[in-house]
Biopython code that builds the backbone (N, CA, C, O; Angstrom):
import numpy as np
from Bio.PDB.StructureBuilder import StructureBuilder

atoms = [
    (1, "UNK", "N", (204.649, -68.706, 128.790)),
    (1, "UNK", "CA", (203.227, -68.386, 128.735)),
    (1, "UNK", "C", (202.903, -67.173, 129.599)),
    (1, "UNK", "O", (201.819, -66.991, 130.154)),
    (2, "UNK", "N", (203.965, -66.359, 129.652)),
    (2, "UNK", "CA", (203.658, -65.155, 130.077)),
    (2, "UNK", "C", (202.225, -63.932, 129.999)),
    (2, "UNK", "O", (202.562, -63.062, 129.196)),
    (3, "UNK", "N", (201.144, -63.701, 130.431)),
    (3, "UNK", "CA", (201.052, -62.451, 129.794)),
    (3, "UNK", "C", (201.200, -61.659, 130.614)),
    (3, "UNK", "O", (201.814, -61.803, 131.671)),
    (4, "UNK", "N", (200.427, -60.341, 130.066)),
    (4, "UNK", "CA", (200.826, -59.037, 131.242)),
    (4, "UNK", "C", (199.923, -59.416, 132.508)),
    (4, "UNK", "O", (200.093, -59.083, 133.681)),
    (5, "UNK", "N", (199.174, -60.003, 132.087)),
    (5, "UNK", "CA", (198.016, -59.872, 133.126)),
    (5, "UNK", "C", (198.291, -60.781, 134.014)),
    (5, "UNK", "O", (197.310, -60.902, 134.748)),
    (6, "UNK", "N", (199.263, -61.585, 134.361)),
    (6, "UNK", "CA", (199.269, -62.943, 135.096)),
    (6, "UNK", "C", (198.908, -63.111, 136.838)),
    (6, "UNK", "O", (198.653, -64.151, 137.446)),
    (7, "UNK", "N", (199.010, -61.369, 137.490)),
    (7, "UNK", "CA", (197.996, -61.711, 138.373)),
    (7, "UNK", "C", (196.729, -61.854, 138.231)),
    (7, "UNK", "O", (196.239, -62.439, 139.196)),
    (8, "UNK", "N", (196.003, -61.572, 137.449)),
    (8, "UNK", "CA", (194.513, -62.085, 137.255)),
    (8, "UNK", "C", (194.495, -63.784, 136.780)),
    (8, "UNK", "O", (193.542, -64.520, 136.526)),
    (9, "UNK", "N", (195.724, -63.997, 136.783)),
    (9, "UNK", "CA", (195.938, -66.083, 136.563)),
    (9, "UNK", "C", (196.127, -65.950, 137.867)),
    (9, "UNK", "O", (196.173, -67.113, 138.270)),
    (10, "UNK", "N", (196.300, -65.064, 139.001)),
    (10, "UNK", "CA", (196.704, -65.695, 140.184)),
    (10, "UNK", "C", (195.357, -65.740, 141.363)),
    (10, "UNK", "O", (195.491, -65.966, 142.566)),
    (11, "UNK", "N", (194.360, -65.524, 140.806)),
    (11, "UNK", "CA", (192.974, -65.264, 141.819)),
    (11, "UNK", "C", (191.759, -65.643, 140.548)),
    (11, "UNK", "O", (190.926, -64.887, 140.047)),
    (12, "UNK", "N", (191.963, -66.737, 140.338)),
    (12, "UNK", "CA", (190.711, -67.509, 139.207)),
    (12, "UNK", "C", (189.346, -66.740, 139.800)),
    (12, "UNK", "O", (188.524, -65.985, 139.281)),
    (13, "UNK", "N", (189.552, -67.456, 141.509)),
    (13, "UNK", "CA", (187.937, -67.815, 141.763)),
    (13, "UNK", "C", (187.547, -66.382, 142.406)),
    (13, "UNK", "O", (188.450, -65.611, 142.732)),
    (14, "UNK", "N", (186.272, -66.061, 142.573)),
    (14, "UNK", "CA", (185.653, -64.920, 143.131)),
    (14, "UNK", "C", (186.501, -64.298, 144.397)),
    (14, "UNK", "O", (187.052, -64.968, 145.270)),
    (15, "UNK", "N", (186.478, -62.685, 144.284)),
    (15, "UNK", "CA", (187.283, -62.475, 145.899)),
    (15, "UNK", "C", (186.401, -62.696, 146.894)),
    (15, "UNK", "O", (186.955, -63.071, 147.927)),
    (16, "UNK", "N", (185.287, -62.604, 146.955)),
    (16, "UNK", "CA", (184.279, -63.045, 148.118)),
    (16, "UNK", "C", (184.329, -64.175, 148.440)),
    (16, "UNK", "O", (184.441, -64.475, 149.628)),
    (17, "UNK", "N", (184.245, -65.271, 147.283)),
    (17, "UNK", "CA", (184.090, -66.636, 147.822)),
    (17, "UNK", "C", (185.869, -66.975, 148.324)),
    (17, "UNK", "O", (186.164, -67.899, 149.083)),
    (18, "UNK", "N", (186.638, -66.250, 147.861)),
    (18, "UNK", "CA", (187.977, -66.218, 148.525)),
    (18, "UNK", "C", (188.278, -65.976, 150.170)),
    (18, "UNK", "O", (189.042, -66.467, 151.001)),
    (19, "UNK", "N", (187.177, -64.879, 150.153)),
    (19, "UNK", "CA", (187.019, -64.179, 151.898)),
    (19, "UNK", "C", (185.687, -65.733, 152.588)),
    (19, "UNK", "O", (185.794, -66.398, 153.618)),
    (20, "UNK", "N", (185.035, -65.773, 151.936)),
    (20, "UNK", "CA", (184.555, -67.270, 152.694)),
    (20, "UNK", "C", (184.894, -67.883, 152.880)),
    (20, "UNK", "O", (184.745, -68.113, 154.080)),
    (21, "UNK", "N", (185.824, -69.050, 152.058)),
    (21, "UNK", "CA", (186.683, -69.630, 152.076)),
    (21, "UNK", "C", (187.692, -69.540, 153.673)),
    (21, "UNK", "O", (187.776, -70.357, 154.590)),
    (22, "UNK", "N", (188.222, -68.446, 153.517)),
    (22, "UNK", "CA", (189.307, -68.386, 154.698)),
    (22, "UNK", "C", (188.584, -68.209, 155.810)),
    (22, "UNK", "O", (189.145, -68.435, 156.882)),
    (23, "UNK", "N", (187.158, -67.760, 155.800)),
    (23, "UNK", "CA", (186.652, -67.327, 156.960)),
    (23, "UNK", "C", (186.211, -68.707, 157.705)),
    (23, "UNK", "O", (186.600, -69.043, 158.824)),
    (24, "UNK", "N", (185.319, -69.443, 156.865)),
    (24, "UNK", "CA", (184.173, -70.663, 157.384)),
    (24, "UNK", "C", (185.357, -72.101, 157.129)),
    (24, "UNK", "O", (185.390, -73.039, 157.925)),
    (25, "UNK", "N", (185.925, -72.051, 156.347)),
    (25, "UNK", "CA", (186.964, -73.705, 156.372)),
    (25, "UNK", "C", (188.151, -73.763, 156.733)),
    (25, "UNK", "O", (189.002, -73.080, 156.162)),
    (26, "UNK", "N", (188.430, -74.524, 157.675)),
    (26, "UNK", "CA", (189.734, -75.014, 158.172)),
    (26, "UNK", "C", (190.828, -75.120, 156.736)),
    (26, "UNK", "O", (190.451, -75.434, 155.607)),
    (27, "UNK", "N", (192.282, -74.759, 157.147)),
    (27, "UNK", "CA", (193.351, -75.071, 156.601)),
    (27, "UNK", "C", (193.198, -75.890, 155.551)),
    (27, "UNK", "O", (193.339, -75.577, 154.369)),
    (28, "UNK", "N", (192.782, -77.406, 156.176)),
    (28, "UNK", "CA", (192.731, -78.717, 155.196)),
    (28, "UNK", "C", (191.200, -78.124, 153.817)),
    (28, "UNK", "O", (191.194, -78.121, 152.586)),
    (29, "UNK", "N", (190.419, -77.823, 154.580)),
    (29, "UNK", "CA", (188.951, -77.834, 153.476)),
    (29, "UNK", "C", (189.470, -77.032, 152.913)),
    (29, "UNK", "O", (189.431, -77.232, 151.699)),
    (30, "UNK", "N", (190.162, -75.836, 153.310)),
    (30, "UNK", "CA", (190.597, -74.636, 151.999)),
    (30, "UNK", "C", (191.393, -75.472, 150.596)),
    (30, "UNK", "O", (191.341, -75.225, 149.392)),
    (31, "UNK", "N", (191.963, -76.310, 151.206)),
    (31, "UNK", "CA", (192.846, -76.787, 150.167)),
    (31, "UNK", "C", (192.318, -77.156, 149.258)),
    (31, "UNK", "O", (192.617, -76.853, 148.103)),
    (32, "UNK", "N", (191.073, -78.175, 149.736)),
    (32, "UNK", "CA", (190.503, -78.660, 148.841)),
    (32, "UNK", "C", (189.590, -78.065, 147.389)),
    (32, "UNK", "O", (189.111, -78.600, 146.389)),
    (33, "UNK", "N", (189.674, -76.660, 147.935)),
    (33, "UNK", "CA", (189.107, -75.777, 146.741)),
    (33, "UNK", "C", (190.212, -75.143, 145.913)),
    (33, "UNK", "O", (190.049, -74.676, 144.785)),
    (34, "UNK", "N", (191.495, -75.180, 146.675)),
    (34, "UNK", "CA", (192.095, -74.463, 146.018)),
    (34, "UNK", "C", (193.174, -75.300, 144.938)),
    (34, "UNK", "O", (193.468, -76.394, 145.421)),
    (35, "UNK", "N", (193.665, -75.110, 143.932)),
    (35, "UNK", "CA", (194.851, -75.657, 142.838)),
    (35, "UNK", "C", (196.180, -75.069, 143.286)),
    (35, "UNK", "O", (196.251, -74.096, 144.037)),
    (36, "UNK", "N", (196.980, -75.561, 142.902)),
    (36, "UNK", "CA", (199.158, -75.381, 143.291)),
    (36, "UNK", "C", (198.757, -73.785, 143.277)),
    (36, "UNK", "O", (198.856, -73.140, 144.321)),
    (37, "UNK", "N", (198.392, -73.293, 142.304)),
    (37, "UNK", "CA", (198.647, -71.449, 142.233)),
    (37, "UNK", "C", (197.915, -70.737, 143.415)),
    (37, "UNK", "O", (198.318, -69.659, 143.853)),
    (38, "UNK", "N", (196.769, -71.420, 143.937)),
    (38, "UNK", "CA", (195.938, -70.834, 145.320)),
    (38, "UNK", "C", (196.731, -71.626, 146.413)),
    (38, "UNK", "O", (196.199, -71.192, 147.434)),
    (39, "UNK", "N", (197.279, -72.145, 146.649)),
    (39, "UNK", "CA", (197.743, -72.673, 147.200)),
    (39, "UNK", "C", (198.866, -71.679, 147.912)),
    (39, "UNK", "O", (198.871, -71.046, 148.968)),
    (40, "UNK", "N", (199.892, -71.861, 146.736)),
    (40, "UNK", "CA", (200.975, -70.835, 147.012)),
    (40, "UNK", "C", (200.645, -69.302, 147.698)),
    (40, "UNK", "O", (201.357, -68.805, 148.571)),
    (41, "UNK", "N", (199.638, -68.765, 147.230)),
    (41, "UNK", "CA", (198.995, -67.821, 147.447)),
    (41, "UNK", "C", (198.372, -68.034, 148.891)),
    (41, "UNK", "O", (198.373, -67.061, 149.646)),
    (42, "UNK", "N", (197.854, -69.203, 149.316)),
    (42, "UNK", "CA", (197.157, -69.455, 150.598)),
    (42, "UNK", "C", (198.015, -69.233, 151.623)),
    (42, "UNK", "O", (197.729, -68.524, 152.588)),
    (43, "UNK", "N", (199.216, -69.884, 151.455)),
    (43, "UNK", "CA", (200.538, -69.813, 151.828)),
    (43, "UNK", "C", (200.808, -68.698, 152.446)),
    (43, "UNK", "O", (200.792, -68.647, 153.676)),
    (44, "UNK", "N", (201.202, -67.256, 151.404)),
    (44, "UNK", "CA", (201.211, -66.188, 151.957)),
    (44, "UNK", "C", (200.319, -65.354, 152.717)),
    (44, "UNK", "O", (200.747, -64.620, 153.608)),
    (45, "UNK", "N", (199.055, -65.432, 152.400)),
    (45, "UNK", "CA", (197.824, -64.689, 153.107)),
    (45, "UNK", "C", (197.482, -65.301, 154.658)),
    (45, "UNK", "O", (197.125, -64.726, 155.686)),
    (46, "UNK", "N", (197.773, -66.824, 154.335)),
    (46, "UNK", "CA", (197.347, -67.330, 155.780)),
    (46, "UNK", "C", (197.759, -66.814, 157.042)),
    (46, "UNK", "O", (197.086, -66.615, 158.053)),
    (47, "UNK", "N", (199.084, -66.612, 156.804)),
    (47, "UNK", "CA", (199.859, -66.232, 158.417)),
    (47, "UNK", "C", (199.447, -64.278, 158.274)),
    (47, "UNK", "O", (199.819, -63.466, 159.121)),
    (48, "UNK", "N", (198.956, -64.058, 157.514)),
    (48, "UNK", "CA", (198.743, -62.179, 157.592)),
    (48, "UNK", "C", (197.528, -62.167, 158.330)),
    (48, "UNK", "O", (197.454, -61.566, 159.402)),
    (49, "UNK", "N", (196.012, -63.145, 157.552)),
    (49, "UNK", "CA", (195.002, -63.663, 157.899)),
    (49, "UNK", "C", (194.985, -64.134, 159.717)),
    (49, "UNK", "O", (194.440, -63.468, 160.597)),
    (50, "UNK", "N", (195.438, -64.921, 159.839)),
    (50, "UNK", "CA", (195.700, -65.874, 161.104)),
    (50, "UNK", "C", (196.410, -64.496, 162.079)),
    (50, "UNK", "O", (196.402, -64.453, 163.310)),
    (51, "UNK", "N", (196.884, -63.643, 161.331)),
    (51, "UNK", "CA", (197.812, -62.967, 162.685)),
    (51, "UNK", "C", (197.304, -62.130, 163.728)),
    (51, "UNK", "O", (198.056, -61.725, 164.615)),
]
sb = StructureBuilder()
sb.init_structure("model")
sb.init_model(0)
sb.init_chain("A")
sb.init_seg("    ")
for serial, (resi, resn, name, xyz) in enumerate(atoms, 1):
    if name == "N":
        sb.init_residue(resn, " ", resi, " ")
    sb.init_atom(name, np.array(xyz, "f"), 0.0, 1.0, " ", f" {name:<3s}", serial, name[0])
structure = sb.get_structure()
């Protein structure tokens, strides 16, 4: 289920409410908005974010 576009499958939700998200909720509440693919993604940004 490839397409070309599959980073735009990798950031569904708004980039702002993305930058809220990391800004105003703890680790655990982020999760709760996010699905396995934000997740993975949370993964990498967190420790760049956090650093």
């Amino acid at each position: 289920m490839r397409h070309g576009t599959n980073r735009d499958y990798s950031l569904p939700i708004n980039s702002a409410q993305m930058r809220l998200v990391f800004c105003v909720a703890p680790y655990e509440a982020k999760s709760l908005y996010l699905d396995d693919s934000e997740q993975l993604l949370l993964q990498f940004l967190t420790p760049a974010i956090h650093h």
